[in-house]
MDTraj code that builds the backbone (N, CA, C; nanometers):
import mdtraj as md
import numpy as np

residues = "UNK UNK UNK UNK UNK UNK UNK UNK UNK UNK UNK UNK UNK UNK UNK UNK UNK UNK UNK UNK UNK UNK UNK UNK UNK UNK UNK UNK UNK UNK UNK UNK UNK UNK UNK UNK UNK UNK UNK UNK UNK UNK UNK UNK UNK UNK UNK UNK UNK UNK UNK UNK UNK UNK UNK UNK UNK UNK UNK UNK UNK UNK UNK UNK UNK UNK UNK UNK UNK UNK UNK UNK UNK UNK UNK UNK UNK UNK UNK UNK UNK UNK UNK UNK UNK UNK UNK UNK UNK UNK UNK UNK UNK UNK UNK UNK UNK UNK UNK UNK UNK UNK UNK UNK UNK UNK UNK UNK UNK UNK UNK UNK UNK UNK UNK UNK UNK UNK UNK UNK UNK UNK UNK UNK UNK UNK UNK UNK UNK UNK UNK UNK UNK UNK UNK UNK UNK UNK UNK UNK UNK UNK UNK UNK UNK UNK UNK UNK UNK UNK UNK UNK UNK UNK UNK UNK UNK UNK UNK UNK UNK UNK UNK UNK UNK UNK UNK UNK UNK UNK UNK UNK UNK UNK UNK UNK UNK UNK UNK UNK UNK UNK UNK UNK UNK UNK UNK UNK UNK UNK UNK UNK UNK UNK UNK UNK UNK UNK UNK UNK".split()
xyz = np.array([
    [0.6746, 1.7457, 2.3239],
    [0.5650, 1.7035, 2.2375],
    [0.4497, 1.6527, 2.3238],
    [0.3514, 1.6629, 2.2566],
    [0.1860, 1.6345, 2.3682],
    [0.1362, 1.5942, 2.2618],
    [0.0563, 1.4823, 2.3203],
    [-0.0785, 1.3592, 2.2183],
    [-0.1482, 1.4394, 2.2760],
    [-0.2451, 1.5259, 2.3726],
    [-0.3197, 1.5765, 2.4151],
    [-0.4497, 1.6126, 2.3397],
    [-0.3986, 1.6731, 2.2594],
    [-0.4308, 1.7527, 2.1337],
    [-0.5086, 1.5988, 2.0386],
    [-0.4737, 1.5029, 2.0137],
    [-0.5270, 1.3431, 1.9897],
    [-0.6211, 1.3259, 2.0535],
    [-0.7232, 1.2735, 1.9696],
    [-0.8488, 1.2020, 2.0022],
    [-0.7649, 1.0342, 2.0475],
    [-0.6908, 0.9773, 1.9699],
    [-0.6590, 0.8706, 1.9324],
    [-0.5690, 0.8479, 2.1089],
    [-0.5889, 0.7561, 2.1719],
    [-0.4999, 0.7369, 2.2427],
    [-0.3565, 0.6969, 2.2314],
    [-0.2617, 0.7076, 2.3055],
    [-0.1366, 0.7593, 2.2912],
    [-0.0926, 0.5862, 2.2821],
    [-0.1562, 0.4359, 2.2687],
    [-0.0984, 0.3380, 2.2961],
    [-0.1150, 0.3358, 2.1192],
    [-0.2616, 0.3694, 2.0780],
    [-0.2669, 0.3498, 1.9055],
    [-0.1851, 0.4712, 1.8459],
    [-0.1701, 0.5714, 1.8699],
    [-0.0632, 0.6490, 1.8498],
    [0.0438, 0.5654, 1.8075],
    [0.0968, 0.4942, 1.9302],
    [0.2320, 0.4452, 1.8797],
    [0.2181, 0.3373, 1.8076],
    [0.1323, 0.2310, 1.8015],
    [0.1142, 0.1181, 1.6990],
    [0.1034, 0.1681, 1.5600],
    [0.0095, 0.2984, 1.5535],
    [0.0126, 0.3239, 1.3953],
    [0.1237, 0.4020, 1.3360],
    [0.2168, 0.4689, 1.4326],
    [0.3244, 0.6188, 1.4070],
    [0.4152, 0.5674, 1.4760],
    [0.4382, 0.6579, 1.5748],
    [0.5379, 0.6594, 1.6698],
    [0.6250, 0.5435, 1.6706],
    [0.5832, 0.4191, 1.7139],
    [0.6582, 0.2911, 1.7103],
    [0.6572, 0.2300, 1.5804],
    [0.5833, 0.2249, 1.5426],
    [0.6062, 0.0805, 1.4052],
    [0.6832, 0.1675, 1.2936],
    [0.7331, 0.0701, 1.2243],
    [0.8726, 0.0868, 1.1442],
    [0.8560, 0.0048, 1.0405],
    [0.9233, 0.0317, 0.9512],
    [0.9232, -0.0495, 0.7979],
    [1.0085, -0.1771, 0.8472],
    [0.9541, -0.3051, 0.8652],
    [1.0491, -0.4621, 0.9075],
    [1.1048, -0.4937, 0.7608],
    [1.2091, -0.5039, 0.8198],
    [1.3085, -0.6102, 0.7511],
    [1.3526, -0.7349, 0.7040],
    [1.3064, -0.8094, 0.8495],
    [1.2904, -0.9168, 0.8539],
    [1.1467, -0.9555, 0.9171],
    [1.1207, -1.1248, 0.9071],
    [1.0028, -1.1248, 0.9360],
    [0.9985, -1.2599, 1.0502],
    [0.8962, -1.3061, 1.1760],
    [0.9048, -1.4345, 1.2078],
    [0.8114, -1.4908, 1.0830],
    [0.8195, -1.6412, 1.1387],
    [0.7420, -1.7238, 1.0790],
    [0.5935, -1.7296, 1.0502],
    [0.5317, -1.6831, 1.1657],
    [0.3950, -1.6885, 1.1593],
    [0.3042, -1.6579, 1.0498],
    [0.2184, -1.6870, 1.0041],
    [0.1573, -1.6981, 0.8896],
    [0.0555, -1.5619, 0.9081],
    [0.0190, -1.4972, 0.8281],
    [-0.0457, -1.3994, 0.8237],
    [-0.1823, -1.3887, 0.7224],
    [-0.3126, -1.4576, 0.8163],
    [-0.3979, -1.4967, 0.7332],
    [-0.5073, -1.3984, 0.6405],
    [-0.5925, -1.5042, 0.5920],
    [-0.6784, -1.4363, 0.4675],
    [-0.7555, -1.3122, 0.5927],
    [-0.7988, -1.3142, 0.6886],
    [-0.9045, -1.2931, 0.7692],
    [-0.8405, -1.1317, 0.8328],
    [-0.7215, -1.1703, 0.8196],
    [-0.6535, -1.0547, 0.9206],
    [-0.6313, -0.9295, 0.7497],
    [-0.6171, -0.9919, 0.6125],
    [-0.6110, -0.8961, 0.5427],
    [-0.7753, -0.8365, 0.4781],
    [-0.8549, -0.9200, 0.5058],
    [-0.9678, -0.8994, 0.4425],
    [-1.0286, -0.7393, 0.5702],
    [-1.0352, -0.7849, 0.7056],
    [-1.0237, -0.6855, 0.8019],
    [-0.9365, -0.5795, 0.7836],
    [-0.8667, -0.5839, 0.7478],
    [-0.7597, -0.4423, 0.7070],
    [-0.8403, -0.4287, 0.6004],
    [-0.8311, -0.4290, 0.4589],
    [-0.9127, -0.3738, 0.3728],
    [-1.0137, -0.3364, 0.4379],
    [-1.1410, -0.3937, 0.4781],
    [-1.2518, -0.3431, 0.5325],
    [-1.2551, -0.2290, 0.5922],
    [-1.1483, -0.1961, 0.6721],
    [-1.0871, -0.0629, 0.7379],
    [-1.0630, 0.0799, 0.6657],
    [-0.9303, -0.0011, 0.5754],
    [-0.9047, 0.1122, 0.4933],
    [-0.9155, 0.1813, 0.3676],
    [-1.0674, 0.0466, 0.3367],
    [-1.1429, 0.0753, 0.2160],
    [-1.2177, 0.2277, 0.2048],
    [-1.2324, 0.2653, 0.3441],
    [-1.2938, 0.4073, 0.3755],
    [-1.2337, 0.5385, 0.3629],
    [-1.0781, 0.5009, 0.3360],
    [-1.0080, 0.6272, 0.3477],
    [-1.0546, 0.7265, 0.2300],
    [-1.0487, 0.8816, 0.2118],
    [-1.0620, 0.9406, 0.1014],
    [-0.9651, 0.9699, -0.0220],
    [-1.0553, 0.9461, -0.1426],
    [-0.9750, 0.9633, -0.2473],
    [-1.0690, 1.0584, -0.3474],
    [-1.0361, 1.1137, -0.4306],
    [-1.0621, 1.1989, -0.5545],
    [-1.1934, 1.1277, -0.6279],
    [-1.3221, 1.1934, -0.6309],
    [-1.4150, 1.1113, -0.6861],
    [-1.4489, 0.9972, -0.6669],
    [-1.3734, 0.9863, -0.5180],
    [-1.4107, 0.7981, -0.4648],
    [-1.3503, 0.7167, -0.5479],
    [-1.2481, 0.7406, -0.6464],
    [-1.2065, 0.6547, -0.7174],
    [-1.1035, 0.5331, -0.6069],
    [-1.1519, 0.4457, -0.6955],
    [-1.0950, 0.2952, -0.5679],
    [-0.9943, 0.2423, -0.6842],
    [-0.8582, 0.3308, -0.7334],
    [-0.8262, 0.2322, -0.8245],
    [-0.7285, 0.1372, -0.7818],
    [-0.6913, 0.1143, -0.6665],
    [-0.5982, 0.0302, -0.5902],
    [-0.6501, -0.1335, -0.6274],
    [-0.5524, -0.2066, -0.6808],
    [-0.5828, -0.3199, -0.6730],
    [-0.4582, -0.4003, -0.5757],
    [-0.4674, -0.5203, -0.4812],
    [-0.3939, -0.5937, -0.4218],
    [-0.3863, -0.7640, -0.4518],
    [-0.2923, -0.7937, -0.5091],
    [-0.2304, -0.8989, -0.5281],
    [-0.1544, -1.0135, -0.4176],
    [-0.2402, -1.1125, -0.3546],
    [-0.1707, -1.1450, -0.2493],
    [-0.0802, -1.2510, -0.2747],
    [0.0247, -1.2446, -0.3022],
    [0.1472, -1.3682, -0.3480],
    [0.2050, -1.4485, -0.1955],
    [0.0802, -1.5699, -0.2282],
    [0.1458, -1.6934, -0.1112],
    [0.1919, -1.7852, -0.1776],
    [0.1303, -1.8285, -0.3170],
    [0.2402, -1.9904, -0.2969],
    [0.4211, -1.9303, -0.3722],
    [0.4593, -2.0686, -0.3535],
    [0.6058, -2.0572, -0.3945],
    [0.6452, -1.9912, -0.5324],
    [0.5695, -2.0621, -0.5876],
    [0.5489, -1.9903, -0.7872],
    [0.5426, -1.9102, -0.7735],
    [0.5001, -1.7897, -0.7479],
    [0.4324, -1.6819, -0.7298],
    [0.5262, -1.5951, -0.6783],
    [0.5820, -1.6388, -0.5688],
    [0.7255, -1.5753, -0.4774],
    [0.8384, -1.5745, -0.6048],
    [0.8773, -1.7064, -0.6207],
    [0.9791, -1.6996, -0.7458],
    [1.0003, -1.6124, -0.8412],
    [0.8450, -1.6312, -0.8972],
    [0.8029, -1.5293, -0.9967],
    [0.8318, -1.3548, -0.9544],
    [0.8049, -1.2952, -0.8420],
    [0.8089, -1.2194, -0.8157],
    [0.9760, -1.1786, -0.7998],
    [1.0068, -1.2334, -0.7101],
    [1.1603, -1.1982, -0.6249],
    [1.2486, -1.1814, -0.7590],
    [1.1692, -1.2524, -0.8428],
    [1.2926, -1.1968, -0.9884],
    [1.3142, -1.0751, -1.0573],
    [1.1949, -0.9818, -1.0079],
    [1.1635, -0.8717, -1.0453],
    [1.2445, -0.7647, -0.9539],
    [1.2524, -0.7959, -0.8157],
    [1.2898, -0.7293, -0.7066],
    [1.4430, -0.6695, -0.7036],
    [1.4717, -0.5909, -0.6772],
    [1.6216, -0.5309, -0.6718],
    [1.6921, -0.6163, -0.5459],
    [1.8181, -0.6881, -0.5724],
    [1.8982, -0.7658, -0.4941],
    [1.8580, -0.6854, -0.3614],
    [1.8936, -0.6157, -0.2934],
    [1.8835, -0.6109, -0.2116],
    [1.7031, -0.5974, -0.0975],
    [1.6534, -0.6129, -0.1821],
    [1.4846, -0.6642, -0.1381],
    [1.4732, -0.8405, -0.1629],
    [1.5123, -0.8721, -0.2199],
    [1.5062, -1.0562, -0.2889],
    [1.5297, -1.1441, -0.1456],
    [1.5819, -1.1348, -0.0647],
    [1.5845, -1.2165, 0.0650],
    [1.4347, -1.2274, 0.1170],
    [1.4428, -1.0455, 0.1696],
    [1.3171, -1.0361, 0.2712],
    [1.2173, -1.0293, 0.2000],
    [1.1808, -1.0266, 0.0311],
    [1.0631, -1.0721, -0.0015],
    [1.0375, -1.2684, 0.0195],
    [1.1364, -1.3002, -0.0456],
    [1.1233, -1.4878, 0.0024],
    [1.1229, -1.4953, 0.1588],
    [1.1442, -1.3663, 0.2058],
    [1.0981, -1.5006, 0.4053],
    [0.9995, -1.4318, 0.4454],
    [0.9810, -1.3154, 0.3823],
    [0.8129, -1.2769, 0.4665],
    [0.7012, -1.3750, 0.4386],
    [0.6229, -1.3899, 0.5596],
    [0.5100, -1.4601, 0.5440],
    [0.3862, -1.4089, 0.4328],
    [0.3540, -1.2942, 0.3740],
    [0.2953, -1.2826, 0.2754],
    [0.3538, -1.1371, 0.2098],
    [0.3385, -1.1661, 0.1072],
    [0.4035, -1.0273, 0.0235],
    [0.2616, -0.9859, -0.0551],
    [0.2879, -0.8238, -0.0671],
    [0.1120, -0.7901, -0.1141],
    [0.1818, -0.6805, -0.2860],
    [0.1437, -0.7334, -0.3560],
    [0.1491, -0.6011, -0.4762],
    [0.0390, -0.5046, -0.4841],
    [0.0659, -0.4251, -0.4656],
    [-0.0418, -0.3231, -0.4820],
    [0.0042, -0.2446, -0.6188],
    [-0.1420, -0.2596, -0.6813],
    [-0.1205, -0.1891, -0.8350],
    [-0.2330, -0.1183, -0.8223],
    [-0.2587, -0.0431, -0.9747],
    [-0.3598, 0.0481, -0.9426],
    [-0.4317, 0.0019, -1.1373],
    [-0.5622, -0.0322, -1.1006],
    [-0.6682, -0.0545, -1.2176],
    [-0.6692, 0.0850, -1.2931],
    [-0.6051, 0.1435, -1.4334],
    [-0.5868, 0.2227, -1.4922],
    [-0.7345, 0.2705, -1.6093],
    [-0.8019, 0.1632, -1.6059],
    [-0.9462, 0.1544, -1.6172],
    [-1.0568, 0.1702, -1.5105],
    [-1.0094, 0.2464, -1.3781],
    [-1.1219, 0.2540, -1.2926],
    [-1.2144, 0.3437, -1.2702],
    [-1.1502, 0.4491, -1.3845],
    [-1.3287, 0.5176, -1.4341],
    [-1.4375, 0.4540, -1.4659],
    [-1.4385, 0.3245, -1.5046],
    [-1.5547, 0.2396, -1.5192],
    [-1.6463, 0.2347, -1.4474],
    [-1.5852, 0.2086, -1.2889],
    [-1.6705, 0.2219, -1.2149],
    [-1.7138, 0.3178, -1.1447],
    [-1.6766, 0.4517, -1.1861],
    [-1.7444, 0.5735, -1.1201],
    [-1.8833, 0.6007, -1.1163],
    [-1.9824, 0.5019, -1.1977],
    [-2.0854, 0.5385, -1.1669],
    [-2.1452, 0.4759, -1.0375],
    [-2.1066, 0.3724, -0.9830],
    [-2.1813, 0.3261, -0.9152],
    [-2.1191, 0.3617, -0.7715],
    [-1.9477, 0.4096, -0.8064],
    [-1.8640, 0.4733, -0.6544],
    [-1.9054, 0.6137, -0.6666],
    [-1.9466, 0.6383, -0.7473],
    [-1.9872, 0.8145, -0.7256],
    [-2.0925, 0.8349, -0.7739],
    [-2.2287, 0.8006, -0.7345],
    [-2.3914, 0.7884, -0.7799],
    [-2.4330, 0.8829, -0.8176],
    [-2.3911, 1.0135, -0.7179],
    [-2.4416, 1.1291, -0.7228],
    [-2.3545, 1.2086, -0.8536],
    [-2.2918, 1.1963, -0.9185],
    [-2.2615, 1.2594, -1.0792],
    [-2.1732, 1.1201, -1.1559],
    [-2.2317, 1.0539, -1.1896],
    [-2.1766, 0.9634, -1.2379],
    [-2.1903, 1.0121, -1.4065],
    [-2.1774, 1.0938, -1.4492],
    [-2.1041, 1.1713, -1.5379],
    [-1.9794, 1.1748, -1.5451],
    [-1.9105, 1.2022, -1.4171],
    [-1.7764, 1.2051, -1.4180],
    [-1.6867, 1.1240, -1.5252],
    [-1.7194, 1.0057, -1.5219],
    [-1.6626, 0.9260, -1.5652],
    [-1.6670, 0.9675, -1.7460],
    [-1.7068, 0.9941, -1.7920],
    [-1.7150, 1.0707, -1.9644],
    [-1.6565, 1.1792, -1.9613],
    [-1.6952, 1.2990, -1.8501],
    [-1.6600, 1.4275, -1.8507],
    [-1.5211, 1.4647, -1.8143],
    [-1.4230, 1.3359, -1.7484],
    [-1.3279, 1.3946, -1.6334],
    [-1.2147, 1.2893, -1.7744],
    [-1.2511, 1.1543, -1.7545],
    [-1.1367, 1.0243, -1.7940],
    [-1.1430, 0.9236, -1.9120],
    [-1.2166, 1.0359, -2.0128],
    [-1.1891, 0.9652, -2.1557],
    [-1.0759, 0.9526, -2.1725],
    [-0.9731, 1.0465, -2.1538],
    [-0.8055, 0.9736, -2.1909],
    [-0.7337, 0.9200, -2.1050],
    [-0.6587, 0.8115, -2.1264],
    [-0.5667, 0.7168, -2.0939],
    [-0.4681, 0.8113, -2.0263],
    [-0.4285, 0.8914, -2.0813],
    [-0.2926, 0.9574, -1.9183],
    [-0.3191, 1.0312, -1.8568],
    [-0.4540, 1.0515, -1.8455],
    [-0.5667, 1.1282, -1.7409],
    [-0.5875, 1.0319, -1.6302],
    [-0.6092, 0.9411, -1.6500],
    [-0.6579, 0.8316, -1.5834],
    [-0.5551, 0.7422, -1.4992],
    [-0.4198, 0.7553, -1.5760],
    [-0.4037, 0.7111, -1.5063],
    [-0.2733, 0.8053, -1.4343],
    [-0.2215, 0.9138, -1.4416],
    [-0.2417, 1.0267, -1.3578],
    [-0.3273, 1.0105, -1.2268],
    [-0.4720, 1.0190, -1.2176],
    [-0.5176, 1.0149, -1.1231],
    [-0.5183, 0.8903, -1.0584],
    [-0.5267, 0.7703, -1.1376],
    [-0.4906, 0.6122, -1.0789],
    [-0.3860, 0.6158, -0.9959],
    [-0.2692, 0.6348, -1.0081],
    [-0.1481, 0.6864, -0.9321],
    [-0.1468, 0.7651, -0.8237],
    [-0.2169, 0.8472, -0.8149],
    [-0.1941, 0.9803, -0.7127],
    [-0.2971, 0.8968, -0.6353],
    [-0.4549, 0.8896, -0.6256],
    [-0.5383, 0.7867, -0.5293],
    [-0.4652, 0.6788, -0.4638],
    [-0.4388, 0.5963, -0.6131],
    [-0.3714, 0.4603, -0.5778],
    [-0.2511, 0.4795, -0.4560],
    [-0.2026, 0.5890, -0.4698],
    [-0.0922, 0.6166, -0.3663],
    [-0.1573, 0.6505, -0.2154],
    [-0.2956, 0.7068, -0.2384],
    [-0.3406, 0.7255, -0.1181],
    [-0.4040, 0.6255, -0.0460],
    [-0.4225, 0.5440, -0.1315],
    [-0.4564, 0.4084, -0.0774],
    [-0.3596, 0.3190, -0.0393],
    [-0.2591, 0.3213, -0.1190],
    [-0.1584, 0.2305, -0.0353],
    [-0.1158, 0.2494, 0.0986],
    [-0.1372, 0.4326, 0.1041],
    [-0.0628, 0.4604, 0.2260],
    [-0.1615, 0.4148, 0.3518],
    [-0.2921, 0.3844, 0.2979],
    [-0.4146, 0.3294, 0.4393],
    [-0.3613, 0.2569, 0.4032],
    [-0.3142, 0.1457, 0.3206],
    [-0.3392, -0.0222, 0.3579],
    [-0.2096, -0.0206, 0.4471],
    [-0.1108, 0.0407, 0.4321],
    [0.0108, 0.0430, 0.5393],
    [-0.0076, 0.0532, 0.6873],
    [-0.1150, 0.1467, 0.7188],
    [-0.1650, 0.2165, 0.8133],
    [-0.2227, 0.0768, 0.8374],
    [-0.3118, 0.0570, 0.7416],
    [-0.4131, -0.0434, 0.7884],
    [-0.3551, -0.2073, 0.8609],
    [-0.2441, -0.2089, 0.7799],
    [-0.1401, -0.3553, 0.8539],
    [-0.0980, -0.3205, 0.9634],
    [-0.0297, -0.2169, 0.9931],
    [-0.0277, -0.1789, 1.1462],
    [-0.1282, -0.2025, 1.2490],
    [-0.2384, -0.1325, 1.2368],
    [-0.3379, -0.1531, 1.3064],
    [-0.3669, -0.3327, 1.2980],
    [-0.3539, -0.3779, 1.2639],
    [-0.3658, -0.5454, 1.2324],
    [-0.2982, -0.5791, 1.3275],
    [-0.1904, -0.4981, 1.3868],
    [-0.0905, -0.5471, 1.4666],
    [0.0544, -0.6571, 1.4200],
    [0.0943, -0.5829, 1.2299],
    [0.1747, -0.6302, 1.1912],
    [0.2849, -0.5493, 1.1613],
    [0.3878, -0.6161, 1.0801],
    [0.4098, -0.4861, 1.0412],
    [0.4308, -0.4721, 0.8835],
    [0.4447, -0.3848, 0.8165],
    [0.4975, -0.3825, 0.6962],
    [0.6040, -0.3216, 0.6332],
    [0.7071, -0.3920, 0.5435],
    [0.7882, -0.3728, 0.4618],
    [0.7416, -0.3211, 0.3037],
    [0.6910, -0.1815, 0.3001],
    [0.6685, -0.1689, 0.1224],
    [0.7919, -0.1413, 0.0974],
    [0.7833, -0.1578, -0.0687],
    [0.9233, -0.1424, -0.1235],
    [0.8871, -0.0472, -0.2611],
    [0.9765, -0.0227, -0.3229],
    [0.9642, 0.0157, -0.4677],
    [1.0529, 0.0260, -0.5315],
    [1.1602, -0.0609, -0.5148],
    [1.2766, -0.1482, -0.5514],
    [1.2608, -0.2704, -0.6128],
    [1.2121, -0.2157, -0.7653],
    [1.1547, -0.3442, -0.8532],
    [1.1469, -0.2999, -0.9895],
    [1.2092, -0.3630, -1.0794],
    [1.1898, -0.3576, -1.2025],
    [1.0057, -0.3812, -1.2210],
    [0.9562, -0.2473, -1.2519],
    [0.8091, -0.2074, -1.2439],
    [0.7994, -0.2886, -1.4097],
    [0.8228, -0.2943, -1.5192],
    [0.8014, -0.3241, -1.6232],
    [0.8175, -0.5063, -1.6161],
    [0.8597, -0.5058, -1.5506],
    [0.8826, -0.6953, -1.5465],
    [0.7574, -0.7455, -1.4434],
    [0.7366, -0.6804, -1.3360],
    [0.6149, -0.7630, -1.2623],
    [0.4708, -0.6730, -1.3529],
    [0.4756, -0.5970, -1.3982],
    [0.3682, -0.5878, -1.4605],
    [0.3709, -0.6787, -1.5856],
    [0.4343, -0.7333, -1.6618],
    [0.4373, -0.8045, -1.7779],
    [0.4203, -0.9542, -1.7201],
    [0.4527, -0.9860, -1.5578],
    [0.4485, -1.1305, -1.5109],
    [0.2844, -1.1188, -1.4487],
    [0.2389, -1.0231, -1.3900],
    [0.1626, -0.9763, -1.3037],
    [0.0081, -0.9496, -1.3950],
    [0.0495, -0.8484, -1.4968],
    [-0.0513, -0.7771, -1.5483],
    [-0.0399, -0.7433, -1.6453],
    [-0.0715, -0.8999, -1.7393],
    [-0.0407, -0.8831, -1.8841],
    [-0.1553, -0.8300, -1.9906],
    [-0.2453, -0.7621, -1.8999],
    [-0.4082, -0.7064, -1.9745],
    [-0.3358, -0.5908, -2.0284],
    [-0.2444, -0.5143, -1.9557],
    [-0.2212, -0.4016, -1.9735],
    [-0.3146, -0.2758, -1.8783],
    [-0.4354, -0.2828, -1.8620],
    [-0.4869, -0.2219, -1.7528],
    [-0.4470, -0.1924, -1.6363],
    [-0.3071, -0.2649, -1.5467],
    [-0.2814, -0.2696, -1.4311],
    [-0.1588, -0.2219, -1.4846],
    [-0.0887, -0.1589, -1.3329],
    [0.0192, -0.0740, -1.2946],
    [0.0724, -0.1032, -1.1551],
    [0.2045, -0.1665, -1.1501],
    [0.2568, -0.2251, -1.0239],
    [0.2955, -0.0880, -0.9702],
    [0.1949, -0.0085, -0.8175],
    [0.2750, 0.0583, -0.7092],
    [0.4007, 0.0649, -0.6429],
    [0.3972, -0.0664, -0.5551],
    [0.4527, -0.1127, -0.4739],
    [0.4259, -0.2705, -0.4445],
    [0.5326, -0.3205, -0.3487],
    [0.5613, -0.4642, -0.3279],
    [0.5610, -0.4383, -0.1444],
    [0.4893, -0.4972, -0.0537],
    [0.4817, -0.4870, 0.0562],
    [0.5025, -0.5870, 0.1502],
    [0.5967, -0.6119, 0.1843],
    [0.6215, -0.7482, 0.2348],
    [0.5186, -0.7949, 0.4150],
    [0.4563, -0.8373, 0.4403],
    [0.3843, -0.8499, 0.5454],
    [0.4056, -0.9368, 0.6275],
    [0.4366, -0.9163, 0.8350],
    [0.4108, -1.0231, 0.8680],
    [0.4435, -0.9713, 1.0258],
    [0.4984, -1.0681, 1.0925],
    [0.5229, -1.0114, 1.2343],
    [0.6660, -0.9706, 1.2423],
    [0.7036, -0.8810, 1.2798],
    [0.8711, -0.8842, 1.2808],
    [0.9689, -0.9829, 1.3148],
    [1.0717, -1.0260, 1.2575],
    [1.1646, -1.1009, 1.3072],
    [1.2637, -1.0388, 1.3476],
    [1.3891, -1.1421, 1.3730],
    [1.4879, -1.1054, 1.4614],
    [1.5803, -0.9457, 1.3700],
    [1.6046, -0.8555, 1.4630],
    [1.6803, -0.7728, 1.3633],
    [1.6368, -0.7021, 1.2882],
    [1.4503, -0.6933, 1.2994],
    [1.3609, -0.6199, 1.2262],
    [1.4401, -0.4672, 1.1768],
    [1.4425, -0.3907, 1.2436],
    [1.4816, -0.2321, 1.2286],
    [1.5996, -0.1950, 1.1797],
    [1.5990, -0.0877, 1.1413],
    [1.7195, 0.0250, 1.0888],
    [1.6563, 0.1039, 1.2197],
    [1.8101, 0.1564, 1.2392],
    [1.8300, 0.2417, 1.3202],
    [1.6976, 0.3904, 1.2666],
    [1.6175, 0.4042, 1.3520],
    [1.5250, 0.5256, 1.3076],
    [1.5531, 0.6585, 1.2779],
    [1.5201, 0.6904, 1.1652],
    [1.5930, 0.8011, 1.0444],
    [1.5510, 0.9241, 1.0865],
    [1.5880, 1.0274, 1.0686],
    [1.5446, 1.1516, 1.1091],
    [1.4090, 1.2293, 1.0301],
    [1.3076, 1.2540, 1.0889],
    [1.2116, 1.3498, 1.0408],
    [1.1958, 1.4735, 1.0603],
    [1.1758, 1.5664, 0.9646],
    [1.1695, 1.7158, 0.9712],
    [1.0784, 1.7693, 1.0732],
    [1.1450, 1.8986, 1.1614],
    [1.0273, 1.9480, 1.2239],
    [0.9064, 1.9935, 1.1752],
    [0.7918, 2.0251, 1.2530],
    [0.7072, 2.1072, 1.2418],
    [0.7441, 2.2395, 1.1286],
    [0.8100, 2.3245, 1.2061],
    [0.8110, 2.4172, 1.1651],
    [0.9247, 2.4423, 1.0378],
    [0.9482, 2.3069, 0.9949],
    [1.0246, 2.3538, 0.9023],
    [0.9516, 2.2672, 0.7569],
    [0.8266, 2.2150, 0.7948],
    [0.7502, 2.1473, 0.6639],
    [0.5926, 2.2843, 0.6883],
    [0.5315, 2.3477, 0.7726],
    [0.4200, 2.3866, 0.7886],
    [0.4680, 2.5613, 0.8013],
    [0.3735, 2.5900, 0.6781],
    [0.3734, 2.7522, 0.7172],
    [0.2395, 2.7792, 0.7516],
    [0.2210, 2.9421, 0.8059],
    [0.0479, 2.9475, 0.7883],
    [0.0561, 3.1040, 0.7257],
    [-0.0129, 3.1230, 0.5886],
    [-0.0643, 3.2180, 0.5458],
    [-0.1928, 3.2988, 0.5534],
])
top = md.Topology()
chain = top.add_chain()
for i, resn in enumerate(residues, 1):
    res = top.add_residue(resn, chain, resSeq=i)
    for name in ("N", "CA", "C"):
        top.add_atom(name, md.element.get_by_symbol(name[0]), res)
traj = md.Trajectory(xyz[None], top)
């Protein structure tokens, strides 16, 4: 295998791919407002479908909030959500055609023409929202953290604790922080090249 072919040098290579891994566990260190506001800022740029931004992030620090959550979580996530230093919900605003006029200036029509119905919307809320989660993952790496997402959660219970408007839709649960002791699973196997890529 050759990075060659990479613009990206082969040390961020491995911070964003190669090396970092979904943690398990977490140290102590606190993982501040400054270091997530900089990640967003980052991976607020990635592309999505009509610029739609329907990703919303939920940052659960105090204890209430943890409680509240970890009750939702499938036993075997409920530890390492209570010891990570911040846990992030990422949901997706199922109303974010609203703002297509002002994220998409140039036909802000869209928003009448494309997402008058509700499982249109949020169809596409989902599929973006997913592409956004996958930068903010990217994007904690580059932070120089690491992250634990999950999706091992009674989805109908943190949205009813979470997002009782009804507008919101729990993604994922991402546990954030520096690795602790015992971080890793043994690293899982990925498909070759040539057995995910054809060329027609």
């Amino acid at each position: 295998m050759t990075t060659d072919a990479l613009v990206l040098d082969a040390a961020a290579q491995d911070l964003l791919f190669r090396e970092a891994r979904t943690a398990n566990t977490f140290s102590d260190e606190p993982v501040t407002e400054e270091q997530i506001q900089a990640v967003y800022d980052l991976v607020k740029y990635g592309p999505t479908a009509f610029n739609a931004q329907p990703m919303r992030v939920v940052l659960v620090r105090s204890a209430e909030a943890r409680e509240r959550l970890v009750e939702h979580m499938m036993d075997g996530n409920k530890a390492k959500t209570l010891s990570a230093p911040l846990v992030a919900i990422l949901a997706v605003d199922n109303e974010f055609h609203e703002e297509l006029p002002t994220q998409l200036p140039h036909f802000p029509q869209a928003k009448d023409l494309f997402f008058t119905e509700r499982p249109v919307r949020e169809s596409t809320a989902n599929l973006n929202g997913a592409l956004q989660a996958g930068y903010f993952i990217v994007g904690i790496r580059a932070a120089g953290l690491a992250a634990g997402p999950m999706t091992g959660f009674n989805a109908a219970g943190i949205n009813k604790e979470f997002f009782a408007d009804g507008e919101h839709s729990v993604l994922a649960v991402v546990n954030i922080g520096k690795p602790g002791e015992d971080a890793w699973f043994p690293r899982s196997p990925r498909l070759a090249y040539d057995e995910v890529v054809t060329t027609v």
